[in-house]
C-alpha positions as CSV (number, residue, x, y, z in Angstrom):
1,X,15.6,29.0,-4.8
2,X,19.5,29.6,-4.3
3,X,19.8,26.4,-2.1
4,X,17.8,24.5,-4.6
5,X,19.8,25.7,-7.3
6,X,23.4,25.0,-5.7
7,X,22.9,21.8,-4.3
8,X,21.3,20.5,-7.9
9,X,24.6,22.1,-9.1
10,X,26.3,20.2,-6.8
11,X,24.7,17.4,-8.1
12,X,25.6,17.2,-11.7
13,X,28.9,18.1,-10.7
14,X,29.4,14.8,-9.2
15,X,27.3,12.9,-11.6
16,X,29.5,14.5,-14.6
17,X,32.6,13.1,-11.8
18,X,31.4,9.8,-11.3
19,X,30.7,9.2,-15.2
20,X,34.3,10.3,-16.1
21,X,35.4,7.9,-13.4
22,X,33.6,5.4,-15.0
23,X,34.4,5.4,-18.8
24,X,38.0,5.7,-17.0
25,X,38.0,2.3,-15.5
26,X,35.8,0.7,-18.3
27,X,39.1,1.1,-20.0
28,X,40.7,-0.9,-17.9
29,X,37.6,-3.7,-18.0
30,X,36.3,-3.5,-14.8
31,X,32.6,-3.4,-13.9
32,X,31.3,-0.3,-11.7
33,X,29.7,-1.3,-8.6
34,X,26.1,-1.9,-8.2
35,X,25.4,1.0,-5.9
36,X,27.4,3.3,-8.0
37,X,24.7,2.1,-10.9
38,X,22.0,2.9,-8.6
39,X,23.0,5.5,-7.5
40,X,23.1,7.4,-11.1
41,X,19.8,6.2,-11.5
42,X,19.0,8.1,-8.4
43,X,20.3,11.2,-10.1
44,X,18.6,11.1,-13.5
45,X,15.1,10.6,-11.4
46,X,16.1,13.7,-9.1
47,X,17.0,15.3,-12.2
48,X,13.3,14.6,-13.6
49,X,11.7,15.8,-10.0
50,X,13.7,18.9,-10.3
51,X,12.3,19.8,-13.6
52,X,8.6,18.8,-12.8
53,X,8.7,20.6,-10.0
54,X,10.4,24.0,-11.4
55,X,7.8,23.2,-14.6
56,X,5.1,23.4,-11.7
57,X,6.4,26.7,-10.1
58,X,6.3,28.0,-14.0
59,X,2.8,27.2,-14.0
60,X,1.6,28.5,-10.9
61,X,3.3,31.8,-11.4
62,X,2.1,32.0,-14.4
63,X,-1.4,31.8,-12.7
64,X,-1.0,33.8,-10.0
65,X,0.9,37.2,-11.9
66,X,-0.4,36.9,-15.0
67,X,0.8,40.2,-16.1
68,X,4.5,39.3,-15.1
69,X,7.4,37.8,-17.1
70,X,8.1,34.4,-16.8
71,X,9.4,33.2,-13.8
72,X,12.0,30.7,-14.6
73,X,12.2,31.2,-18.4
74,X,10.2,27.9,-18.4
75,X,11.9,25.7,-16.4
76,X,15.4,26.5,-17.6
77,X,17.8,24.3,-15.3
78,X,20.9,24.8,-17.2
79,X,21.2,27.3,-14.6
């Protein structure tokens, strides 16, 4: 879960880079390249995965250890 957790970190660290890179040149009136586009787009659907899947996790620990607290405070990414 560490690895998971680092490399999303990771991540939206360079998302939150790129985005500041963009409003940066917008300034300046240039278009950002189509793959950089794409590429965000990429992130905010990993993002989504990422949450499904720790959502999932939630659930199945839930079922499995009933009796336990709740494994990742339901799905907290904020990390």
């Amino acid at each position: 879960m560490d690895i998971l957790r680092r490399k999303y970190e990771d991540l939206i660290a360079k998302e939150a880079d790129i985005k500041k890179d963009m409003s940066r040149v917008e300034g300046q009136r240039k278009r950002p390249r189509e793959d950089v586009l794409l590429w965000l787009e990429h992130v905010e659907t990993v993002k989504k995965q990422v949450t499904e899947g720790l959502l999932i996790l939630e659930e199945q620990f839930a079922e499995q250890f009933p009796d336990r607290p709740q494994f990742l405070a339901a799905a907290d990414i904020s990390w």
